[in-house]
PyMOL Python script that loads the backbone (N, CA, C, O; Angstrom):
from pymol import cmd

cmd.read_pdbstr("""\
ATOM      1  N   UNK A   1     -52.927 -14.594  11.627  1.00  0.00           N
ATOM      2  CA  UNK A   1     -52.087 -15.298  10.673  1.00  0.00           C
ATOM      3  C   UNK A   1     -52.198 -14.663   9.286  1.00  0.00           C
ATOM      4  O   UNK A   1     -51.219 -14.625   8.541  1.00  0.00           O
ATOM      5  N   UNK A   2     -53.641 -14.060   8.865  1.00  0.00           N
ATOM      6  CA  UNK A   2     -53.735 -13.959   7.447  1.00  0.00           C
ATOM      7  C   UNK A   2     -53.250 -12.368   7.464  1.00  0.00           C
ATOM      8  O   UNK A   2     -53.061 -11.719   6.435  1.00  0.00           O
ATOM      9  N   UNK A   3     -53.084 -11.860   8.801  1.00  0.00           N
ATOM     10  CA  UNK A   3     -52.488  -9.863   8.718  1.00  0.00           C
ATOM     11  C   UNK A   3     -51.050  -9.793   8.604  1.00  0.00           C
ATOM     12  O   UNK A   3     -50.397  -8.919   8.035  1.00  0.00           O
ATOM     13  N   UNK A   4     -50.531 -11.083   9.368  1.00  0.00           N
ATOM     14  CA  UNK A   4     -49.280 -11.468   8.626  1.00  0.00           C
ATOM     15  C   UNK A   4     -48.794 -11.742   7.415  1.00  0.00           C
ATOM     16  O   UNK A   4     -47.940 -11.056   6.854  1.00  0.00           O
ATOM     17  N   UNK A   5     -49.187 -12.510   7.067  1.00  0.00           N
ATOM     18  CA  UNK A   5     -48.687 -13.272   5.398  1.00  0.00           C
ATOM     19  C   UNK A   5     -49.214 -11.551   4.770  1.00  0.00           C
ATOM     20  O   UNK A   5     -48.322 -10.796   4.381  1.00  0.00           O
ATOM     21  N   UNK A   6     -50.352 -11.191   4.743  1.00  0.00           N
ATOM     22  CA  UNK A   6     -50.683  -9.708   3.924  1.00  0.00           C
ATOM     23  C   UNK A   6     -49.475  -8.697   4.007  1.00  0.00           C
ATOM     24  O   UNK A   6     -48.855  -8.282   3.028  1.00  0.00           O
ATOM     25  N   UNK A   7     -49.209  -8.331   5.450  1.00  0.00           N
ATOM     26  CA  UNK A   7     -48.032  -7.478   5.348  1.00  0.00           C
ATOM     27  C   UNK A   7     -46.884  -7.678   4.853  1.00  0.00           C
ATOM     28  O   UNK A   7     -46.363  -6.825   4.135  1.00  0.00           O
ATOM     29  N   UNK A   8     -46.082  -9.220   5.242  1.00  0.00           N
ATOM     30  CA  UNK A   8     -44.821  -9.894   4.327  1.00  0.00           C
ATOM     31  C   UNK A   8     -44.917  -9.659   2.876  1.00  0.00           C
ATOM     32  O   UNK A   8     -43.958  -9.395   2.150  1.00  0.00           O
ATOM     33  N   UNK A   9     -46.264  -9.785   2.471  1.00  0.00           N
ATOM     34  CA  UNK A   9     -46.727  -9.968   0.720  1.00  0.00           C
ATOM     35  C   UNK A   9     -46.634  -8.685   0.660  1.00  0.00           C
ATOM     36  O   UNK A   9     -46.072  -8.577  -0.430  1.00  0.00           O
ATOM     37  N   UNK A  10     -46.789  -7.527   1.076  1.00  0.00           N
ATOM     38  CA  UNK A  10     -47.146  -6.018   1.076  1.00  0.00           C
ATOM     39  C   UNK A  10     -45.374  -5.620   1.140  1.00  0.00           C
ATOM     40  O   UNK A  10     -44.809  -4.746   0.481  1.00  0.00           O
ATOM     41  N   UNK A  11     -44.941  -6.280   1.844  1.00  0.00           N
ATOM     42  CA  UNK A  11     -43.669  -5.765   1.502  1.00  0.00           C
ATOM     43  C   UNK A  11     -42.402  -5.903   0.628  1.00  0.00           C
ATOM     44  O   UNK A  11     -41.486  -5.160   0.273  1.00  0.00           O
ATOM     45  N   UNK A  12     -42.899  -7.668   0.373  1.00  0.00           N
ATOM     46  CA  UNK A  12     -42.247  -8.476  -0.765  1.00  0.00           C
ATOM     47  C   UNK A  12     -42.488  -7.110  -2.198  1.00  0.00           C
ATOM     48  O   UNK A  12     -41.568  -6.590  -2.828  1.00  0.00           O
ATOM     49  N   UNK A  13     -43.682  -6.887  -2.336  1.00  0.00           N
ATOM     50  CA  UNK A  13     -43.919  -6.289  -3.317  1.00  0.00           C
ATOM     51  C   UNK A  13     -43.634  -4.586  -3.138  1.00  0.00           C
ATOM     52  O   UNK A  13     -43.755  -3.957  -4.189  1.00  0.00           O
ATOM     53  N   UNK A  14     -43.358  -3.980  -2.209  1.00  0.00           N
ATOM     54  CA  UNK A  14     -42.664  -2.881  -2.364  1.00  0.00           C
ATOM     55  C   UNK A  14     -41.467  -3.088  -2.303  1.00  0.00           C
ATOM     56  O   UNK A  14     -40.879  -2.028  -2.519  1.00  0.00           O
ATOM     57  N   UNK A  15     -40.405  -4.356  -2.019  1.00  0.00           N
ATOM     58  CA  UNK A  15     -39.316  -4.186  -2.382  1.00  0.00           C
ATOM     59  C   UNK A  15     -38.785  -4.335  -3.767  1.00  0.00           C
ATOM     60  O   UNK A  15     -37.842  -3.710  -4.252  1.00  0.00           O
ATOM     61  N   UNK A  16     -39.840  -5.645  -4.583  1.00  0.00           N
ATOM     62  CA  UNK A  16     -39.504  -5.754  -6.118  1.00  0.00           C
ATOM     63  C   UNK A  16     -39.693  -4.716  -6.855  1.00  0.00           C
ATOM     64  O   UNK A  16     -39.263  -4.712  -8.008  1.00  0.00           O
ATOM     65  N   UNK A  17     -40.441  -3.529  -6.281  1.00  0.00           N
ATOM     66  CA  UNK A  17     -41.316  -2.442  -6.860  1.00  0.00           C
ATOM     67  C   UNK A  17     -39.753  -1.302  -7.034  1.00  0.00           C
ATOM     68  O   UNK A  17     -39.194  -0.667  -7.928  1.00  0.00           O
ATOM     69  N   UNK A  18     -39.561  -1.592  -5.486  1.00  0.00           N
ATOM     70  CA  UNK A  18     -38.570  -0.072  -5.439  1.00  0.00           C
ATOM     71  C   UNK A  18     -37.063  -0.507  -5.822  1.00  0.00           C
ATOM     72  O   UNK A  18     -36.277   0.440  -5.857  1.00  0.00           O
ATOM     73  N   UNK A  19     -36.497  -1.849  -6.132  1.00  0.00           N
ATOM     74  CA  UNK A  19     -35.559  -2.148  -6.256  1.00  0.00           C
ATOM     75  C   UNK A  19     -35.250  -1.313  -7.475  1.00  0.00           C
ATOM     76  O   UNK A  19     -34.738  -0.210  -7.288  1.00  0.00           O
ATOM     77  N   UNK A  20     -35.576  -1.832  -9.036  1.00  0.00           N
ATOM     78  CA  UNK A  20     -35.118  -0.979  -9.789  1.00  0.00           C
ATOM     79  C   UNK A  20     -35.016   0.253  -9.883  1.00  0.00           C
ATOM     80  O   UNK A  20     -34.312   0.701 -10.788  1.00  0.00           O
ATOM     81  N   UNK A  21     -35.977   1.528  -8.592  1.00  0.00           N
ATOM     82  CA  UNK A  21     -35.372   2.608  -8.868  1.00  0.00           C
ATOM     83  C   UNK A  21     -34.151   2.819  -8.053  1.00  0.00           C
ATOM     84  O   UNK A  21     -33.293   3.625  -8.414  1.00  0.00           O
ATOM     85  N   UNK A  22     -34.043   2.117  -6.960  1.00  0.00           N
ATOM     86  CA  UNK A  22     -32.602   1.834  -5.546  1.00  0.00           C
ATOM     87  C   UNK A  22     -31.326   1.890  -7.213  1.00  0.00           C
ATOM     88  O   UNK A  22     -30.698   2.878  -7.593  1.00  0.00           O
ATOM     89  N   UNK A  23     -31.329   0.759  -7.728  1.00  0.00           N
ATOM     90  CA  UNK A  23     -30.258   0.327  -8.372  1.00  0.00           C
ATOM     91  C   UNK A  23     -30.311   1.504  -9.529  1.00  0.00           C
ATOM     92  O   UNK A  23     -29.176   1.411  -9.995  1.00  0.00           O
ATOM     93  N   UNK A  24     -30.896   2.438 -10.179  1.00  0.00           N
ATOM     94  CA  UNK A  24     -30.756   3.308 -10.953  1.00  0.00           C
ATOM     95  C   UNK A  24     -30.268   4.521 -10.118  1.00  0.00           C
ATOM     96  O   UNK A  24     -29.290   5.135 -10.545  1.00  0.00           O
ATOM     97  N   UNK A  25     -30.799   4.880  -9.088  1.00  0.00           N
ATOM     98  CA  UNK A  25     -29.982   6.047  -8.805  1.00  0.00           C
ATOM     99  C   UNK A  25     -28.732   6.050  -7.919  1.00  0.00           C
ATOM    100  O   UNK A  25     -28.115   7.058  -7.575  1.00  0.00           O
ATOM    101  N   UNK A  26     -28.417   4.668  -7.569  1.00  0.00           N
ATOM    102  CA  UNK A  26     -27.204   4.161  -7.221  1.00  0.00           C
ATOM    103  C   UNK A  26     -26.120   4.091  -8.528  1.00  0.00           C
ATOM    104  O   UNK A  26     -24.921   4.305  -8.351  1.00  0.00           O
ATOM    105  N   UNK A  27     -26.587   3.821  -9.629  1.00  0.00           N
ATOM    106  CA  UNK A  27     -25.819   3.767 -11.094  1.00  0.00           C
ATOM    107  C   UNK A  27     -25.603   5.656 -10.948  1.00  0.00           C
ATOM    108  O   UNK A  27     -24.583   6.345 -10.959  1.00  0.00           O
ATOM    109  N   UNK A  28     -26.746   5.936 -10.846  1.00  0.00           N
ATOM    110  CA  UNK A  28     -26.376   7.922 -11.459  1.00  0.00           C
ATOM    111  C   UNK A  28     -25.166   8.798 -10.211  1.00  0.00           C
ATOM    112  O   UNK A  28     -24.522   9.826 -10.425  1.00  0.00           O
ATOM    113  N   UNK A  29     -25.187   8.052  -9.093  1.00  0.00           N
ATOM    114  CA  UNK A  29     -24.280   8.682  -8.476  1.00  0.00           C
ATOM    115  C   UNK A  29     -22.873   8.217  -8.247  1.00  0.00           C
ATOM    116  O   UNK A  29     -21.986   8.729  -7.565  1.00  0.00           O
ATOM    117  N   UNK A  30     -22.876   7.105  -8.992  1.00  0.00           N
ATOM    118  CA  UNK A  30     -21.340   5.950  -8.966  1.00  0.00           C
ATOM    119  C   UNK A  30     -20.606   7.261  -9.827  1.00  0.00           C
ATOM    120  O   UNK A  30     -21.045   8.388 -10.053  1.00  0.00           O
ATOM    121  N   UNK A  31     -19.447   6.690 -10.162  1.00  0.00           N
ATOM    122  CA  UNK A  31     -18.216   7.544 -10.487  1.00  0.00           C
ATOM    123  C   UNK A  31     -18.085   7.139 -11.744  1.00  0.00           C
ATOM    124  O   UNK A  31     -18.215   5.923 -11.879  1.00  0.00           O
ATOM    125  N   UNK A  32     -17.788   7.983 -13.086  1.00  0.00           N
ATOM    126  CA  UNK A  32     -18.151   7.202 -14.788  1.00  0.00           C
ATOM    127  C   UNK A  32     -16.838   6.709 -14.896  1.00  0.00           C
ATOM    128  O   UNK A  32     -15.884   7.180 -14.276  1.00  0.00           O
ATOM    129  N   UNK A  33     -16.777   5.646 -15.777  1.00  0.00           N
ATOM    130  CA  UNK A  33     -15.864   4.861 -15.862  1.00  0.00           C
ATOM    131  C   UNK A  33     -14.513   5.678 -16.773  1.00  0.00           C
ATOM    132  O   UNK A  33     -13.330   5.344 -16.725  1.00  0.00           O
ATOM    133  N   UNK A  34     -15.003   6.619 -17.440  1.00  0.00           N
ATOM    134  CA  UNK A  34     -13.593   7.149 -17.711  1.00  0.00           C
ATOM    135  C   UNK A  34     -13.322   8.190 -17.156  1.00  0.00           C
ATOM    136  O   UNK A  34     -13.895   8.745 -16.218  1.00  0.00           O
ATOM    137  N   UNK A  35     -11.959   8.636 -18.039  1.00  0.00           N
ATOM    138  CA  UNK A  35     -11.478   9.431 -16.227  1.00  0.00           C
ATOM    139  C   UNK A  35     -10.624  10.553 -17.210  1.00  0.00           C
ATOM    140  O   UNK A  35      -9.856   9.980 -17.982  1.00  0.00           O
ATOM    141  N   UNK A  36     -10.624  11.426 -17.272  1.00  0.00           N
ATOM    142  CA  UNK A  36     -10.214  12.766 -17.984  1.00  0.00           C
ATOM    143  C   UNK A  36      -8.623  13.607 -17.042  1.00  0.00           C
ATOM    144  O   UNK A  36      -7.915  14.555 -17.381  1.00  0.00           O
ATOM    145  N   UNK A  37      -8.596  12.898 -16.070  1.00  0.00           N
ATOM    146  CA  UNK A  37      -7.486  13.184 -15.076  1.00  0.00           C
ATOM    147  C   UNK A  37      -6.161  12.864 -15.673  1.00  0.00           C
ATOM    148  O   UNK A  37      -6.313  11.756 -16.186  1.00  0.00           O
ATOM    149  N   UNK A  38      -5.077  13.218 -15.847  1.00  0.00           N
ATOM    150  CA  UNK A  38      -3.837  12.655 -16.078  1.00  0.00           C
ATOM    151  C   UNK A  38      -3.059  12.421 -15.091  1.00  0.00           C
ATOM    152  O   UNK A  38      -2.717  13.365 -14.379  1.00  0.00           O
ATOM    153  N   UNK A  39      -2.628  11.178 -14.839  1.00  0.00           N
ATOM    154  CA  UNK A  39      -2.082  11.007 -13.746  1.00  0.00           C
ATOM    155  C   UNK A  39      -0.629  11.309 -14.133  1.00  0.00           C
ATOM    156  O   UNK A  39      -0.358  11.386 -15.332  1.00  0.00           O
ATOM    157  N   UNK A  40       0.395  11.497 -13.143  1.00  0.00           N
ATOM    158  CA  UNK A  40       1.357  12.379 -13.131  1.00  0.00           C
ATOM    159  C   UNK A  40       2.147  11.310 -12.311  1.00  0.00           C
ATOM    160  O   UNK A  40       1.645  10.634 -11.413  1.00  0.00           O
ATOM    161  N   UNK A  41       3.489  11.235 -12.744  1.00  0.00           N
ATOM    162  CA  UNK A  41       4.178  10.196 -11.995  1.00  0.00           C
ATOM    163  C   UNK A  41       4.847  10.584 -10.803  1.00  0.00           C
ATOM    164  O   UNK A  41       5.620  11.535 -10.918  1.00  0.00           O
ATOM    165  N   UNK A  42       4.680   9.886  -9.310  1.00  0.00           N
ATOM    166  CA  UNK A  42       5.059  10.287  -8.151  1.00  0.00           C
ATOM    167  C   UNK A  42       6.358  10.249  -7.798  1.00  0.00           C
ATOM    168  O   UNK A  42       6.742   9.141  -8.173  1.00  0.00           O
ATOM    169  N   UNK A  43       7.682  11.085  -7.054  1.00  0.00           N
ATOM    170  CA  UNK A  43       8.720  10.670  -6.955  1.00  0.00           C
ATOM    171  C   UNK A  43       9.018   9.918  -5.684  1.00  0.00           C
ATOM    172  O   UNK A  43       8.764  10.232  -4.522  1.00  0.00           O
ATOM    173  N   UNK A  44       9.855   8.425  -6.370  1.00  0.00           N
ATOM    174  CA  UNK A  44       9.718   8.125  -5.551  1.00  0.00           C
ATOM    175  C   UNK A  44      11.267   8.144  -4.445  1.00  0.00           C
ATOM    176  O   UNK A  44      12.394   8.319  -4.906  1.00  0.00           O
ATOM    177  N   UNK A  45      11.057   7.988  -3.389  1.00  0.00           N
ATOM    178  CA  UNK A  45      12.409   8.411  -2.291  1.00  0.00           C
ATOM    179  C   UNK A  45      12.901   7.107  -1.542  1.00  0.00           C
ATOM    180  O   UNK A  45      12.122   6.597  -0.737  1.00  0.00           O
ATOM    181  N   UNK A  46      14.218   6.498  -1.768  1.00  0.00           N
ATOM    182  CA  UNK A  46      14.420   5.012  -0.883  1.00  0.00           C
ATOM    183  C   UNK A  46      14.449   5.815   0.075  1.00  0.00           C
ATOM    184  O   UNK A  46      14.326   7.035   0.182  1.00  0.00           O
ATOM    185  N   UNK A  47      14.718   4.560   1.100  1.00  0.00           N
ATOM    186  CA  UNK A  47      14.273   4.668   2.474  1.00  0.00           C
ATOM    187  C   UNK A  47      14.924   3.599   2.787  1.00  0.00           C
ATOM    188  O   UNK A  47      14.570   2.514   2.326  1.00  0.00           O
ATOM    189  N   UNK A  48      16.225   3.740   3.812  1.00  0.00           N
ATOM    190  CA  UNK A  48      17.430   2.634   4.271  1.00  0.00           C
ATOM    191  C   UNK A  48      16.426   2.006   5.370  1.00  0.00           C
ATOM    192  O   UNK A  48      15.710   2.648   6.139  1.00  0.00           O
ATOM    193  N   UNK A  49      16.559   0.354   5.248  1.00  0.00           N
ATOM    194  CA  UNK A  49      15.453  -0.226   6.426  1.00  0.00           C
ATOM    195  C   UNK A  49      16.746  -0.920   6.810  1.00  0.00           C
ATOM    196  O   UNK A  49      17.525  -1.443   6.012  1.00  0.00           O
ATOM    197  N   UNK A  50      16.939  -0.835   8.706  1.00  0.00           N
ATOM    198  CA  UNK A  50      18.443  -2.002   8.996  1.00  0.00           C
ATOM    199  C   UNK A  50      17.575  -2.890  10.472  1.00  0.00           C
ATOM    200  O   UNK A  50      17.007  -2.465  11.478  1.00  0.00           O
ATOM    201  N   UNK A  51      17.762  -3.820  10.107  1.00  0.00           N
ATOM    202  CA  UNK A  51      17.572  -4.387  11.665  1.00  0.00           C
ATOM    203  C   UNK A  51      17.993  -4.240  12.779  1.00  0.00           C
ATOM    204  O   UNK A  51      19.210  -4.147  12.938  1.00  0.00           O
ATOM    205  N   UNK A  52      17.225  -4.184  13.734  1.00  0.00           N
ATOM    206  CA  UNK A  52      17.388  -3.547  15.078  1.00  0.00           C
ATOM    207  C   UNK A  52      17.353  -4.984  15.731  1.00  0.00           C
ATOM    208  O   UNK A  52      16.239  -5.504  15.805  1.00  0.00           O
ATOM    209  N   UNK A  53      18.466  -5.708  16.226  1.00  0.00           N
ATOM    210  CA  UNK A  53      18.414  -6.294  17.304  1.00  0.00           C
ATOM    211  C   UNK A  53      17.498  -6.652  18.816  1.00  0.00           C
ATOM    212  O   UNK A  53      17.762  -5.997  19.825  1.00  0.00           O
ATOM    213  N   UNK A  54      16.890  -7.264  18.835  1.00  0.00           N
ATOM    214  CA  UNK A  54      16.282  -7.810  20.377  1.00  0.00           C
ATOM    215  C   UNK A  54      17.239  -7.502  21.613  1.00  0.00           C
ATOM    216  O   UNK A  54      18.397  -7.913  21.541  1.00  0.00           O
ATOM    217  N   UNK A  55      16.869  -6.880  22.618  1.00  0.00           N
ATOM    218  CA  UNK A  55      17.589  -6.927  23.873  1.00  0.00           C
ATOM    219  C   UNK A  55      17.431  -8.454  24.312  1.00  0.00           C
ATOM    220  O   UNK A  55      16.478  -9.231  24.371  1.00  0.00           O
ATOM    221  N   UNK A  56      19.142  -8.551  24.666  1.00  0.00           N
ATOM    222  CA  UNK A  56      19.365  -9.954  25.163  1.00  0.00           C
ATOM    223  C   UNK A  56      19.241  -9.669  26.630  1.00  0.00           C
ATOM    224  O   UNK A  56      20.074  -9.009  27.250  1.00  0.00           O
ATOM    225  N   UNK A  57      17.801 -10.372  27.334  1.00  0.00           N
ATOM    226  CA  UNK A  57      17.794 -10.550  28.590  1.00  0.00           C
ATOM    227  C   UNK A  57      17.866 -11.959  28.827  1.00  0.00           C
ATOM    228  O   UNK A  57      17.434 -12.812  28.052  1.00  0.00           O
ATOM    229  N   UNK A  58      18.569 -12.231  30.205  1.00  0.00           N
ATOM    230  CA  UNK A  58      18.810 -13.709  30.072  1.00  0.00           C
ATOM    231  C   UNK A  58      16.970 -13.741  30.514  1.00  0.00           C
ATOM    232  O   UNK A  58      16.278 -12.759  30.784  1.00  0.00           O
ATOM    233  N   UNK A  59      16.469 -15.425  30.458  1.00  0.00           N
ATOM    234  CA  UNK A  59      15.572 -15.844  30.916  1.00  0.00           C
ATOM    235  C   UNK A  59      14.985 -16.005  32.409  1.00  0.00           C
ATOM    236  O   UNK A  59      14.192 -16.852  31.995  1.00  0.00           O
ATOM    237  N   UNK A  60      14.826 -15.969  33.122  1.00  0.00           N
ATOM    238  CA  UNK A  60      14.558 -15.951  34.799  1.00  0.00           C
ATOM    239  C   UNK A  60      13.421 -16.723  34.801  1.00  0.00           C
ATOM    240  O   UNK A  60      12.609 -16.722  33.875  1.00  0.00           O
ATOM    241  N   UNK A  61      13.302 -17.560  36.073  1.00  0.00           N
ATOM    242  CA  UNK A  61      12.237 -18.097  36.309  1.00  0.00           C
ATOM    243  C   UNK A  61      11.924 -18.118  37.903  1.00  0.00           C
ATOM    244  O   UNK A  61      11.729 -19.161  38.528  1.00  0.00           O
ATOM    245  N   UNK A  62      11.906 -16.852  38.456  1.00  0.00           N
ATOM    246  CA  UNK A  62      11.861 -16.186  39.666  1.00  0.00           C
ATOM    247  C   UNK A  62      10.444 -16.499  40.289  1.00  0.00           C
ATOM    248  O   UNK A  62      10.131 -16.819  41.435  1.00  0.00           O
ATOM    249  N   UNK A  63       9.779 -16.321  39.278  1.00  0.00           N
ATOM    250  CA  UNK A  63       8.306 -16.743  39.833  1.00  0.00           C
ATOM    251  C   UNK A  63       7.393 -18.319  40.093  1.00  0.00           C
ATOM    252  O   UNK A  63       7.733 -19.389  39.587  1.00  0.00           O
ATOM    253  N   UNK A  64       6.744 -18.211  40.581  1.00  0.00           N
ATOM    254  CA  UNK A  64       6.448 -19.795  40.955  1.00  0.00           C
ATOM    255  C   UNK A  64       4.763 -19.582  39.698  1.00  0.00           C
ATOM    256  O   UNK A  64       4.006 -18.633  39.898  1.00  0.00           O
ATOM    257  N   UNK A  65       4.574 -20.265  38.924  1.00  0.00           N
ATOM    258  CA  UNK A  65       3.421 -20.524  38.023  1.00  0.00           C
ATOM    259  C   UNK A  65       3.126 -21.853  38.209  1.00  0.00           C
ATOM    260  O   UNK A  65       3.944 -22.771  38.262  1.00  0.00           O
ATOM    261  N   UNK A  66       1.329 -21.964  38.357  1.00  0.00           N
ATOM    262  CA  UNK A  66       0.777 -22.683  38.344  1.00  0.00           C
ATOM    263  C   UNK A  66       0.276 -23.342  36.940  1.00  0.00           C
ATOM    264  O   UNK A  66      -0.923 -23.178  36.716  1.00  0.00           O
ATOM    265  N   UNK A  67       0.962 -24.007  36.040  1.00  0.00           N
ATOM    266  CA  UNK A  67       0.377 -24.455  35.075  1.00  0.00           C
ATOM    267  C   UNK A  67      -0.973 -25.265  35.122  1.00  0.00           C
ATOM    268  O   UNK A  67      -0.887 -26.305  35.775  1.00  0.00           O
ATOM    269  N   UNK A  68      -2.372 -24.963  34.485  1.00  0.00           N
ATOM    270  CA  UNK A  68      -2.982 -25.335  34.402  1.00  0.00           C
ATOM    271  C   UNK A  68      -3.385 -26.249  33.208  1.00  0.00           C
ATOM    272  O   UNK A  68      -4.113 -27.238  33.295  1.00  0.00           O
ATOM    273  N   UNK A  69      -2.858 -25.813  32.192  1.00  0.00           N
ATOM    274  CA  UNK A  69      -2.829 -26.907  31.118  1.00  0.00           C
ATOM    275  C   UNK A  69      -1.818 -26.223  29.809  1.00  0.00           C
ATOM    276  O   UNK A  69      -1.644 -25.128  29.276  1.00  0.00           O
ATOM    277  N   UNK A  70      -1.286 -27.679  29.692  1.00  0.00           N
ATOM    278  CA  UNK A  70       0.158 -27.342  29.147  1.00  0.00           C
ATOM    279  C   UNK A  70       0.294 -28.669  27.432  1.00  0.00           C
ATOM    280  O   UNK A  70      -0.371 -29.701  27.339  1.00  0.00           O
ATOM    281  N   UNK A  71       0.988 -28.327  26.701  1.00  0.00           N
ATOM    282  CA  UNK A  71       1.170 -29.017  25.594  1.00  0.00           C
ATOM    283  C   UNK A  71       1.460 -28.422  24.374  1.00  0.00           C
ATOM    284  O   UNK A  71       2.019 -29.143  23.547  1.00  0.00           O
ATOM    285  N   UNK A  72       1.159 -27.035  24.003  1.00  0.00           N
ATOM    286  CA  UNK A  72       1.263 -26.524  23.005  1.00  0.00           C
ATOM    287  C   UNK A  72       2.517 -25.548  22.397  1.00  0.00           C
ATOM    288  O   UNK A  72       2.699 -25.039  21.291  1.00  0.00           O
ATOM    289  N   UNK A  73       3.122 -25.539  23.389  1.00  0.00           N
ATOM    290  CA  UNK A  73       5.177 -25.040  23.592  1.00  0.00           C
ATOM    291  C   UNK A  73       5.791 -25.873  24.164  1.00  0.00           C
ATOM    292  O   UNK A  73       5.442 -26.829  24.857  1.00  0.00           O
ATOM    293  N   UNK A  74       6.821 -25.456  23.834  1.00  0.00           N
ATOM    294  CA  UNK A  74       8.018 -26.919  24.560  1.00  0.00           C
ATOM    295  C   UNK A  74       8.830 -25.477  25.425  1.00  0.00           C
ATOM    296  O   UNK A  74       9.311 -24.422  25.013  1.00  0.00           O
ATOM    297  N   UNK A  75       8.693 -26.004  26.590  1.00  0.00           N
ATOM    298  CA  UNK A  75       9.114 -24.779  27.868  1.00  0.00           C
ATOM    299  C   UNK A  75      10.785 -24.740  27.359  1.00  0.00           C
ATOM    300  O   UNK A  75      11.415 -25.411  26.541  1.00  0.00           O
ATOM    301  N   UNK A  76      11.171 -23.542  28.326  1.00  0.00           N
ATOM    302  CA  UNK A  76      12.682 -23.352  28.041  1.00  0.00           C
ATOM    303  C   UNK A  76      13.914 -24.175  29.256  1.00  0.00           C
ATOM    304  O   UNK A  76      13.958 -24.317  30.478  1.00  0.00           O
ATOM    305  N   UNK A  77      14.935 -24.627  27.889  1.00  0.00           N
ATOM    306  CA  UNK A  77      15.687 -25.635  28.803  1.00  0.00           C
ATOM    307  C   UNK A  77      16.026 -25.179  30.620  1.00  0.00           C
ATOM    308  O   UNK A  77      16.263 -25.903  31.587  1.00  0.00           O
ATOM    309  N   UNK A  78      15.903 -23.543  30.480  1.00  0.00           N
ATOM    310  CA  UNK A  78      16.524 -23.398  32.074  1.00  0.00           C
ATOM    311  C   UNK A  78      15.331 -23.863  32.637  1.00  0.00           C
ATOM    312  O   UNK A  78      15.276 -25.021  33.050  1.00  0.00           O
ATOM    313  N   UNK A  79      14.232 -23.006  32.716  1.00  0.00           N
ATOM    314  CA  UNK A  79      13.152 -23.384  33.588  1.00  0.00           C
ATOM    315  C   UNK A  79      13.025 -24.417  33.885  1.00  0.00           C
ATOM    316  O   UNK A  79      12.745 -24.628  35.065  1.00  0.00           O
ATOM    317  N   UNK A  80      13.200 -25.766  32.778  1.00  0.00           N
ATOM    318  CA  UNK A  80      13.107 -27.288  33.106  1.00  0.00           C
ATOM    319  C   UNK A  80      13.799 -27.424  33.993  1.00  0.00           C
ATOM    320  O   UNK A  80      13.468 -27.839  35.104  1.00  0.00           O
ATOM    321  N   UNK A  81      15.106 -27.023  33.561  1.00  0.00           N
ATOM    322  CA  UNK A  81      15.896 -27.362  34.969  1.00  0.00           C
ATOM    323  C   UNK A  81      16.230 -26.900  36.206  1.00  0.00           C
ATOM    324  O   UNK A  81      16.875 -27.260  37.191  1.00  0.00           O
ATOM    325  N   UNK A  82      15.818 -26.322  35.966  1.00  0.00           N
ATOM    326  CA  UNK A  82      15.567 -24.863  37.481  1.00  0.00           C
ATOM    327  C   UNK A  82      14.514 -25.925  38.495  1.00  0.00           C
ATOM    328  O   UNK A  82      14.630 -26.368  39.638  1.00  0.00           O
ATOM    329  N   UNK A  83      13.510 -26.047  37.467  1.00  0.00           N
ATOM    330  CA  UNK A  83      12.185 -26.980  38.525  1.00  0.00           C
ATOM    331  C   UNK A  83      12.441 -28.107  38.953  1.00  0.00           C
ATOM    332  O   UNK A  83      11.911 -28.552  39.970  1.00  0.00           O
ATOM    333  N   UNK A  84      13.380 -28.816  38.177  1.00  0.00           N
ATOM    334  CA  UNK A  84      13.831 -30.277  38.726  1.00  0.00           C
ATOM    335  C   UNK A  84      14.880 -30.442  39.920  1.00  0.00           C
ATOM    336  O   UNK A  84      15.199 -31.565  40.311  1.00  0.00           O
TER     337      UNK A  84
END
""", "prot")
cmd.dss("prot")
cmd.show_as("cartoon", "prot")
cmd.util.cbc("prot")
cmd.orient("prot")
């Protein structure tokens, strides 16, 4: 019990130890806040967007499905009536 708590304490204290140099040479390799680059304005090009239509297939209900649990869609009028 007491080689435990020693090592946790042994490490508590090399992390408070090494933190401030972690966070300093993490500062020296970040990127400096100003910036000597001139940015240059991009051209920009439209671009015609048109809607593309859905293929109209009718609905089929060819197959036999076992609903196992149902409530969260409202089925389609053929199928209802296809099954009845």
């Amino acid at each position: 019990m007491r080689k435990s708590i020693t090592v946790f304490a042994a490490l508590l204290a090399t992390s408070l130890a090494a933190t401030p140099f972690v966070v300093g040479a993490t500062n020296a390799l970040a990127t400096p806040d100003t910036s000597d680059v001139v940015a240059m304005p991009a051209r920009v090009t439209p671009i015609e967007v048109a809607a593309v239509p859905a293929p109209s297939v009718p609905e089929t209900c060819t197959r036999k499905v076992r609903v196992v649990y149902s409530g969260y869609g409202a089925p389609s009028a053929t199928c209802t009536l296809a099954a009845r």
